[in-house]
C-alpha positions in Angstrom: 0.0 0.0 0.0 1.1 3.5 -0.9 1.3 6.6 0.9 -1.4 7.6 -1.8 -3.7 4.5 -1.3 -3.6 5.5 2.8 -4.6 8.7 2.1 -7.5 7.9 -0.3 -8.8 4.7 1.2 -12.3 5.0 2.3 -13.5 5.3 5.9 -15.1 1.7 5.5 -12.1 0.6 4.2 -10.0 1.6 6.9 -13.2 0.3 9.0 -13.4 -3.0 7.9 -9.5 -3.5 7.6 -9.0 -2.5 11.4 -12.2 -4.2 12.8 -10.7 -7.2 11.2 -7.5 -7.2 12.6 -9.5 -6.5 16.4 -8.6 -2.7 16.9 -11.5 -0.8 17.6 -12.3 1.9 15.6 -14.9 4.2 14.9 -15.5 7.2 12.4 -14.5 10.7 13.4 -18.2 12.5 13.7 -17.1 16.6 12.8 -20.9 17.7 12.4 -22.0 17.5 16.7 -25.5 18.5 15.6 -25.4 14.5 13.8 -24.3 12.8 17.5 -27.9 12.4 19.3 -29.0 10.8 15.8 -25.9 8.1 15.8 -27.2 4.9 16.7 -24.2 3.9 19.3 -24.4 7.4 20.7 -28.0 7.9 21.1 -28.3 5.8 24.2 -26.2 8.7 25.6 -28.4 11.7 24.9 -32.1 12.4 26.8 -34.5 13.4 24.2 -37.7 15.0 25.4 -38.2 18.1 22.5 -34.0 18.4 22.1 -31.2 16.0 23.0 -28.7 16.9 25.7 -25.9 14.4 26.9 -27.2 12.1 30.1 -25.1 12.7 33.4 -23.4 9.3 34.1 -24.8 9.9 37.7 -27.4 9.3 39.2 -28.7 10.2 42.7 -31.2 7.7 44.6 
């Protein structure tokens, strides 16, 4: 692989390539507005009318 095919290569590419090999990876989210809407992330927003991130606390 080139310096050239690194650069070029997909995000699923590089994805599938390092999954594969057991690295965990994920792709780089630049647009924040897009986070409460990612399935993986969603479980860490509260949506009732907008999303906010969910304190990892809780008080009982």
């Amino acid at each position: 692989m080139t310096p050239a095919d690194l650069a070029t290569a997909p995000t699923a590419t590089w994805l599938k390539q390092l999954h594969a090999a057991g690295v965990p990876a994920r792709e780089v989210v630049t647009d924040l507005a897009a986070l409460p809407q990612d399935p993986a992330l969603s479980p860490y927003f509260t949506h009732d009318g907008y999303a906010r991130p969910t304190p990892p606390w809780s008080f009982s």
